[in-house]
C-alpha positions in Angstrom: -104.7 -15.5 62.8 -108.4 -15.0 63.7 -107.9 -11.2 62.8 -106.2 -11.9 59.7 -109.3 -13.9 58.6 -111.7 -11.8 59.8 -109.7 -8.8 58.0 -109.5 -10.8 54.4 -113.4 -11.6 55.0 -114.2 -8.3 55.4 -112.3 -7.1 52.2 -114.4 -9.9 50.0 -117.8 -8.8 51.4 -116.4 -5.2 50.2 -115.0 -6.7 46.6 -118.3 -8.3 45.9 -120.4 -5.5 47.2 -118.2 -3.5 44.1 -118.2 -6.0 41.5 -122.2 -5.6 41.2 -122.2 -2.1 39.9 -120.4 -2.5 36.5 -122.2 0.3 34.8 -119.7 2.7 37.5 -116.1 3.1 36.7 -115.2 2.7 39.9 -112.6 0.3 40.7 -112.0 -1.4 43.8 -108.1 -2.6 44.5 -107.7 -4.8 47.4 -106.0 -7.4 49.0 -103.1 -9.1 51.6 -99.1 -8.5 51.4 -97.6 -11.1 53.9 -94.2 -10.0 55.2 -94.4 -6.4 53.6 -91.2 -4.5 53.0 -92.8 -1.3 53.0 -96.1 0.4 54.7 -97.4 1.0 51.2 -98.0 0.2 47.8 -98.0 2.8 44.4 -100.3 2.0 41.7 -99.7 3.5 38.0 -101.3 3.7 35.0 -98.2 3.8 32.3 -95.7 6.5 34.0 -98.5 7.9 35.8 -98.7 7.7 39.9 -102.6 7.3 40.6 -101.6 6.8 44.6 -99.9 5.7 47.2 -101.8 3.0 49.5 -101.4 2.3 53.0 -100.8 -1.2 54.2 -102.8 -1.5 57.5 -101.1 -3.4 60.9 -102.4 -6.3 59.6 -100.8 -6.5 56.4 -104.3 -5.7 54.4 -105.4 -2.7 52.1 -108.0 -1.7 50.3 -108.5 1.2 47.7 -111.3 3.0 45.2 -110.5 4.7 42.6 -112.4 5.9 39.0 -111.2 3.9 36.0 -111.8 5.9 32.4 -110.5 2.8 30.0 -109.1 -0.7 30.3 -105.8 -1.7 30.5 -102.9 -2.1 32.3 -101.6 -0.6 35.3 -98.7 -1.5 37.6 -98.1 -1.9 41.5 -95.3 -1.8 43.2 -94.4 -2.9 46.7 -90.5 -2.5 47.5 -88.3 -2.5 44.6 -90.9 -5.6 43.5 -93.3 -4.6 40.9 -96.3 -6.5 38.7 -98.6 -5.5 35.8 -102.2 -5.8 36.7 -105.4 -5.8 33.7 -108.2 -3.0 35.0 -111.1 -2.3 33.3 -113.8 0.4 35.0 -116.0 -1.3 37.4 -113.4 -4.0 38.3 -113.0 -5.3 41.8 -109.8 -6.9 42.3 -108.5 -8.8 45.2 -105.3 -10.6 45.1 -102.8 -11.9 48.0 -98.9 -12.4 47.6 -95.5 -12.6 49.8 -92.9 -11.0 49.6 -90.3 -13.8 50.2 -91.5 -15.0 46.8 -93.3 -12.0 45.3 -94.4 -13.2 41.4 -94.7 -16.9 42.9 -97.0 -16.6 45.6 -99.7 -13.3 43.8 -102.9 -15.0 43.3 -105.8 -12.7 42.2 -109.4 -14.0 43.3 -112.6 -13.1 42.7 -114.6 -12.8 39.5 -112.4 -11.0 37.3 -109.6 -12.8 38.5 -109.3 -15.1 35.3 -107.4 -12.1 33.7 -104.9 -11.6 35.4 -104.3 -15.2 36.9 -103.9 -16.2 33.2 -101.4 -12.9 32.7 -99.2 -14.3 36.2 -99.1 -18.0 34.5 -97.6 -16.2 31.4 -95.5 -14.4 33.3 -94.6 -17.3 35.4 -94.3 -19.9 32.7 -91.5 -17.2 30.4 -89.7 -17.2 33.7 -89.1 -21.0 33.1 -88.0 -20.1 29.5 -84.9 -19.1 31.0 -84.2 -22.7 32.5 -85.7 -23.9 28.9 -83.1 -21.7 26.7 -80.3 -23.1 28.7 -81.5 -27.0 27.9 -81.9 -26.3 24.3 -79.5 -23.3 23.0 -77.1 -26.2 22.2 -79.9 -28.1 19.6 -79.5 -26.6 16.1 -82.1 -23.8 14.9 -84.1 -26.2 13.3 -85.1 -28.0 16.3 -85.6 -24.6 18.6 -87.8 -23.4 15.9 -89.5 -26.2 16.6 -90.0 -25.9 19.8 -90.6 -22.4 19.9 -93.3 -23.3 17.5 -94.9 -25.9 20.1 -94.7 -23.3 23.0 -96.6 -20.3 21.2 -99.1 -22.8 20.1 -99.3 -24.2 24.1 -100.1 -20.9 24.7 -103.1 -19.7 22.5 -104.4 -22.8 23.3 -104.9 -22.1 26.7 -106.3 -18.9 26.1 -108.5 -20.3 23.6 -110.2 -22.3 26.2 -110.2 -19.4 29.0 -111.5 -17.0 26.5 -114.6 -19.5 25.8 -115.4 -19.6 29.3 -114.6 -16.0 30.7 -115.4 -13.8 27.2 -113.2 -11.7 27.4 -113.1 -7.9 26.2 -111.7 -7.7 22.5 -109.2 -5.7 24.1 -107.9 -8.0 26.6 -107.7 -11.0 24.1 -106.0 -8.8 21.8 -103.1 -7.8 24.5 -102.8 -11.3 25.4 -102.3 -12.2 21.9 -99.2 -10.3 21.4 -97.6 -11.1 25.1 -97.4 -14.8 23.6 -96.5 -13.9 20.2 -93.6 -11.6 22.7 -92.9 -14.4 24.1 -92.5 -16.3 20.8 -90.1 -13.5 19.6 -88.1 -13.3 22.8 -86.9 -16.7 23.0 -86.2 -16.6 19.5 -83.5 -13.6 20.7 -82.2 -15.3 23.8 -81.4 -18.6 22.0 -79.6 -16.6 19.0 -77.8 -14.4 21.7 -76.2 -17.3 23.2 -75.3 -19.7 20.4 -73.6 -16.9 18.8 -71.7 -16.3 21.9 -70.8 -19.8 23.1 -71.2 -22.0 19.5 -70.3 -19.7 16.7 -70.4 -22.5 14.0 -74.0 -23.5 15.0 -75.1 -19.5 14.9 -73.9 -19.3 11.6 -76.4 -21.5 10.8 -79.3 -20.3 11.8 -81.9 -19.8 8.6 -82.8 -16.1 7.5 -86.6 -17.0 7.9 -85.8 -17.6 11.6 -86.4 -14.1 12.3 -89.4 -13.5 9.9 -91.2 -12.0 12.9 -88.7 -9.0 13.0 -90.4 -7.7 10.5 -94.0 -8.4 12.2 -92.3 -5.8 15.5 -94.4 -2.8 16.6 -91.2 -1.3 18.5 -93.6 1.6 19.8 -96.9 -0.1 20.7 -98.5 2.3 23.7 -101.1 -1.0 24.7 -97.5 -2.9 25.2 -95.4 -0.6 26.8 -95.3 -1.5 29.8 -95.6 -5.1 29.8 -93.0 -7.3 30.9 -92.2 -9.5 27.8 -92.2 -6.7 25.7 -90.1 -4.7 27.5 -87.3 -8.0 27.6 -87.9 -8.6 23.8 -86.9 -5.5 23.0 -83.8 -5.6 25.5 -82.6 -8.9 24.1 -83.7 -7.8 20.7 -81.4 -4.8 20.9 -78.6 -6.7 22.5 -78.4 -9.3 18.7 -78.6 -6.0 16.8 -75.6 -4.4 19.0 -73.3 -8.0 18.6 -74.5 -7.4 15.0 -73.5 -4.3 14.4 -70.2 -4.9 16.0 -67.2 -4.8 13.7 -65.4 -8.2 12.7 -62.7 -9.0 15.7 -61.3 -12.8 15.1 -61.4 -13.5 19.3 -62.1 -10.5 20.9 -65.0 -11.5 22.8 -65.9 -7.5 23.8 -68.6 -7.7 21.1 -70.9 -10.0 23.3 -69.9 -8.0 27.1 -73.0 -6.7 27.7 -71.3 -4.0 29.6 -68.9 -2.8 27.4 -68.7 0.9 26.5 -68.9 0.0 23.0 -71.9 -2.6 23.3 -73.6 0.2 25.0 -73.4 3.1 23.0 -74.4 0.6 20.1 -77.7 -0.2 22.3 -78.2 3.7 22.6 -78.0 4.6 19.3 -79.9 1.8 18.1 -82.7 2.5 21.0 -82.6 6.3 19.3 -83.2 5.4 15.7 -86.4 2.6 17.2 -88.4 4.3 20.0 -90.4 7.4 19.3 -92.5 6.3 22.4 -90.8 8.5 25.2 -91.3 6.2 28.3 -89.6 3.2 26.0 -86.5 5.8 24.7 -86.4 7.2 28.2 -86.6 3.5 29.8 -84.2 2.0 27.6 -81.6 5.2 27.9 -81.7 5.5 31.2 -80.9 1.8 31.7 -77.8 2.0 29.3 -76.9 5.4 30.5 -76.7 4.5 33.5 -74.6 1.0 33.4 -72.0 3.6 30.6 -71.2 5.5 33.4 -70.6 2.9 36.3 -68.4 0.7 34.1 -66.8 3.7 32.9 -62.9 3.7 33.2 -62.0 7.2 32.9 -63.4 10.4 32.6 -62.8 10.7 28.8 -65.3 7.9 29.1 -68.0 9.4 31.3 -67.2 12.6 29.0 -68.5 10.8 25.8 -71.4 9.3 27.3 -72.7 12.8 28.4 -72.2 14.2 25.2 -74.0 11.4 23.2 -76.8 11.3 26.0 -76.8 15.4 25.1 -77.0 14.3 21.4 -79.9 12.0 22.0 -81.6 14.7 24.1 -82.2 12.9 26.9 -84.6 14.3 29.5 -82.8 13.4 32.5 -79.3 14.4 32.0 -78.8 15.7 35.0 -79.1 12.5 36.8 -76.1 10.9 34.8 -74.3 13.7 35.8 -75.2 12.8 39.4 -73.8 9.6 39.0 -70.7 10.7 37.3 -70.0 12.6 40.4 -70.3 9.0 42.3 -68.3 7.3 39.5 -65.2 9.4 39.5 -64.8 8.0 43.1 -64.7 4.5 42.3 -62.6 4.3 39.6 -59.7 1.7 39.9 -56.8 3.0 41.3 -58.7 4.7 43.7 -58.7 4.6 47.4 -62.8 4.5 49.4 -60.9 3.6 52.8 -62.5 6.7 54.2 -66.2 5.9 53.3 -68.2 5.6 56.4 -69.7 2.3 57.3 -72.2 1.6 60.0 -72.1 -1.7 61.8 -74.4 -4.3 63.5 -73.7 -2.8 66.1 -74.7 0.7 65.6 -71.0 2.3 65.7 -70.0 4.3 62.9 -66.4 3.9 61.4 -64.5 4.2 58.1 -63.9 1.5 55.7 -60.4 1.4 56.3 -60.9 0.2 59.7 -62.6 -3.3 59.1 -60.1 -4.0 56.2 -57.9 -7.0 56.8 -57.1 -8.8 53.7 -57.6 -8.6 50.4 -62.1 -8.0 49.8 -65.0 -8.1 47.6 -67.6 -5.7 48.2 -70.9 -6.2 47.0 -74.1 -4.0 46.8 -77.9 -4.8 48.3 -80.6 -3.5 49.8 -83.2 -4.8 51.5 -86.0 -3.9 49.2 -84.9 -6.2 46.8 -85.6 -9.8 48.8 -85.3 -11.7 45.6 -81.9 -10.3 44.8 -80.1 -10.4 48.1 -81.2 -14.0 48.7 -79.2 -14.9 45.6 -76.3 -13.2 46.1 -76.1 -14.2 49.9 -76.4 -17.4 49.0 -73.8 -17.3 46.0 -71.5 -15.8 49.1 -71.2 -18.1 51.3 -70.1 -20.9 48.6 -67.8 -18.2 47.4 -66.4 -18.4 51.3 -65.7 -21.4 51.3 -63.8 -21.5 48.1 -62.0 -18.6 48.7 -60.7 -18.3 52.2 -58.5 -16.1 51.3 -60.6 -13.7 50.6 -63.4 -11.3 52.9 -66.5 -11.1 51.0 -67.9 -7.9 52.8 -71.9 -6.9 52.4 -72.4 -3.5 51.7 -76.4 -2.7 52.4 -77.7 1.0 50.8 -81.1 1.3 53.2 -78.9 4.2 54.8 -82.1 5.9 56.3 -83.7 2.1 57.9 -80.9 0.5 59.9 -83.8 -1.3 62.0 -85.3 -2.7 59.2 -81.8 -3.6 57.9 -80.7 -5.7 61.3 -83.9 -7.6 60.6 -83.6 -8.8 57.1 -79.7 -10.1 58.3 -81.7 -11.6 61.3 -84.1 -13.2 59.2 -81.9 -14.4 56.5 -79.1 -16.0 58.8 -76.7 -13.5 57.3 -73.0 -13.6 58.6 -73.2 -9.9 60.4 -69.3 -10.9 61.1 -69.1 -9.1 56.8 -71.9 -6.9 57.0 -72.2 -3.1 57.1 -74.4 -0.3 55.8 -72.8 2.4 54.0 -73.7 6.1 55.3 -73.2 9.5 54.8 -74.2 9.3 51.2 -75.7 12.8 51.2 -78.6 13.8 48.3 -77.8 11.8 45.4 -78.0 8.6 47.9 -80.9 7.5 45.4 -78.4 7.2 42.5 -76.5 4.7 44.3 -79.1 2.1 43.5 -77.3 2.0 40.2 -74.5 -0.1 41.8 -77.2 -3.1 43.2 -75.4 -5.9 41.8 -72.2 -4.4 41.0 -68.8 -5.3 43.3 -65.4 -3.7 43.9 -62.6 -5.5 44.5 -59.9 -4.0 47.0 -57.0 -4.3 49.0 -56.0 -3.8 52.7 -55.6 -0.6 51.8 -58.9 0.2 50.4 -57.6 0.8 46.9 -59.8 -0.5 44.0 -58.3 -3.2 41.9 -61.2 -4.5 40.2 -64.4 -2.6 39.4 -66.0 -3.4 36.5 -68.2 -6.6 36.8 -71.4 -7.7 38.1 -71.9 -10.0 40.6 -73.8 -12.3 38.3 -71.4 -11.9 35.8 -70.2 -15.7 34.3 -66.8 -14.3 34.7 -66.8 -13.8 38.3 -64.6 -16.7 39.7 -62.3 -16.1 37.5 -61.7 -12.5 38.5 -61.4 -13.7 41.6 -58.5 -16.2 40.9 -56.7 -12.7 38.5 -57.6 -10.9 41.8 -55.6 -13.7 44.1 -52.9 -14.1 42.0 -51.8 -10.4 42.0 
């Protein structure tokens, strides 16, 4: 502990040393990662790597580097990322853990205001989602209201930071738009879901309610890579698709976010918006992507390519890659020869640890805040459903170590848990399938394969699954 003190001690002496020279571009980028997942960090600037920074024995790093212009760069830690305001001559110091990564980063110093305001934002749109959920079933009237009361919340508080901090123009002026993003963005997720779950009430909703449609930079480069404008324009694009989806009295397909259809609809729409590359590429590569894992057949996967082709999509060759995987795990088919390693270091095929009828579902270790959650959902789900093996499949294929530690730490039943191997080089692509599960029998033939493992529709695949 005395170490760990002395080590963060050292750091400030360093980080106030830096601040004093503000006429220098020099940055200095410091701080403590408790329980790292990784021995380094990556900073970027947009899509560009500036470097990779070691994390020292004692969980500290440090880091200087020359900033040209303000604005925002990202660092990311795991499969964990966060945005992070820089203007030339900074010194910033922050300390998070990774068993609650966005919770837990606080930024100190004296530029910290910035982005300790950005991580309340950030935090605070999190709790939106708890906040759609209490009000989506309140007409439009009211949520406008409401949504009215939270943007003006909002400036407030930076108002009142602004007055004591004076802030760059530049920085007011993106923190102006992420609360009028935010603004927009709840806007979209309540329209998304009373239009799914209260169609009378949707049809209700005024035409003025989406005014700020009209207000929507869809290719601003200051906002490209912040977080609420990336999930406006996801949920944004998700209305449009259900919008653009031809009249079907009860065929709820319209609002299956994972539905070829819905998907091609959210390509073609993300075509005719984004001139920016890194939002068209971002945006295709997400939908890309989830076209070809809940593809059904190949004259799906087929279509996809050619559209993506059509588009001209830079990285075609990587859904190629995954069509490779994909034609594998189509149902029908049998995986009982996929190689597994267990807890206990001994290699064997699937087949061999099937005994009943099993879900499999998809983690990896570099994802903490995901595999809690689904681990968690598990074992209620194995209580429920007896009857059933609900069998962890871990993707860390090169860090087995590291892999019996996180089941160690987590109390995770190693009785279900295995780590697939021998995935050869497009191993990387199977990242695609965190959160995705397949549903098989003794034999290892897929029944079920296309639904997420947060899908509302889970359970009752599950009770289709039993009852076959």
């Amino acid at each position: 502990m005395k170490i760990r003190v002395l080590s963060i001690l050292i750091l400030f002496i360093f980080f106030q040393a830096c601040s004093e020279d503000r006429e220098s571009g020099l940055v200095f980028f410091g701080g403590e990662i408790i329980n790292p997942v990784k021995k380094e960090i990556t900073l970027y600037k947009g899509s560009e790597l500036v470097d990779t920074i070691s994390i020292r024995p004692n969980n500290t790093f440090s880091y200087s580097f020359e900033a040209s212009e303000e604005g925002l760069y990202t660092f990311w830690h795991g499969n964990e990322s966060q945005t992070v305001y820089i203007e030339p001559g900074d010194s910033i110091l922050f300390r998070l853990n990774t068993l609650a990564f966005d919770k837990t980063l606080v930024y100190s110093g004296k530029e910290a205001a910035r982005n300790n305001f950005f991580m309340e934002l950030y935090l605070m749109n999190e709790e939106n989602n708890d906040l759609v959920f209490s009000y989506y079933k309140i007409g439009p009237s009211e949520f406008a209201q409401k949504t009215d009361s939270i943007r003006l919340e909002r400036e407030k508080m930076l108002k009142d930071l602004e007055e004591k901090h004076q802030f760059s123009k530049k920085f007011t002026a993106l923190a102006e738009k992420s609360i009028d993003y935010e603004f927009y963005d709840l806007r979209e997720r309540y329209a998304f879901l009373i239009n799914k779950y209260f169609n009378p009430t949707g049809k209700e909703i005024p035409e003025d309610f989406f005014a700020y449609r009209e207000e929507v930079d869809f290719n601003d480069e200051q906002l490209k890579n912040l977080y609420v404008y990336q999930r406006f324009l996801d949920n944004y694009l998700k209305n449009r698709s259900i919008e653009n989806c031809p009249p079907r009295d009860e065929d709820r397909d319209c609002y299956n976010l994972n539905d070829y259809n819905n998907l091609r609809r959210r390509i073609l729409l993300a075509d005719s918006l984004f001139e920016l590359e890194v939002l068209r590429n971002r945006f295709f590569q997400r939908f890309g992507s989830k076209q070809i894992i809940f593809s059904k057949s190949q004259a799906q996967i087929d279509s996809t390519l050619a559209l993506f082709s059509k588009v001209k999509y830079e990285d075609l060759e990587e859904l190629k890659g995954l069509m490779e995987i994909q034609l594998s795990y189509f149902v029908g088919n049998n995986i009982s020869k996929k190689r597994i390693l267990t807890p206990q270091m001994e290699e064997k095929e699937l087949g061999d640890i099937l005994k009943k009828p099993s879900i499999i579902f998809i983690w990896s270790i570099y994802s903490p805040k995901d595999h809690k959650a689904d681990h968690e959902k598990v074992r209620a789900l194995r209580n429920k459903y007896p009857e059933i093996d609900f069998i962890g499949a871990n993707l860390d294929e090169s860090e087995p170590e590291i892999w019996l530690t996180t089941m160690n730490e987590n109390n995770y039943d190693t009785d279900f848990e295995y780590q697939i191997r021998n995935r050869g080089r497009k191993k990387i692509l199977y990242r695609n399938y965190l959160n995705k599960v397949f549903f098989v029998n003794e034999k290892g033939e897929i029944i079920m394969g296309n639904i997420d493992f947060d899908s509302p529709f889970l359970e009752s695949r599950i009770v289709e699954f039993l009852n076959r």
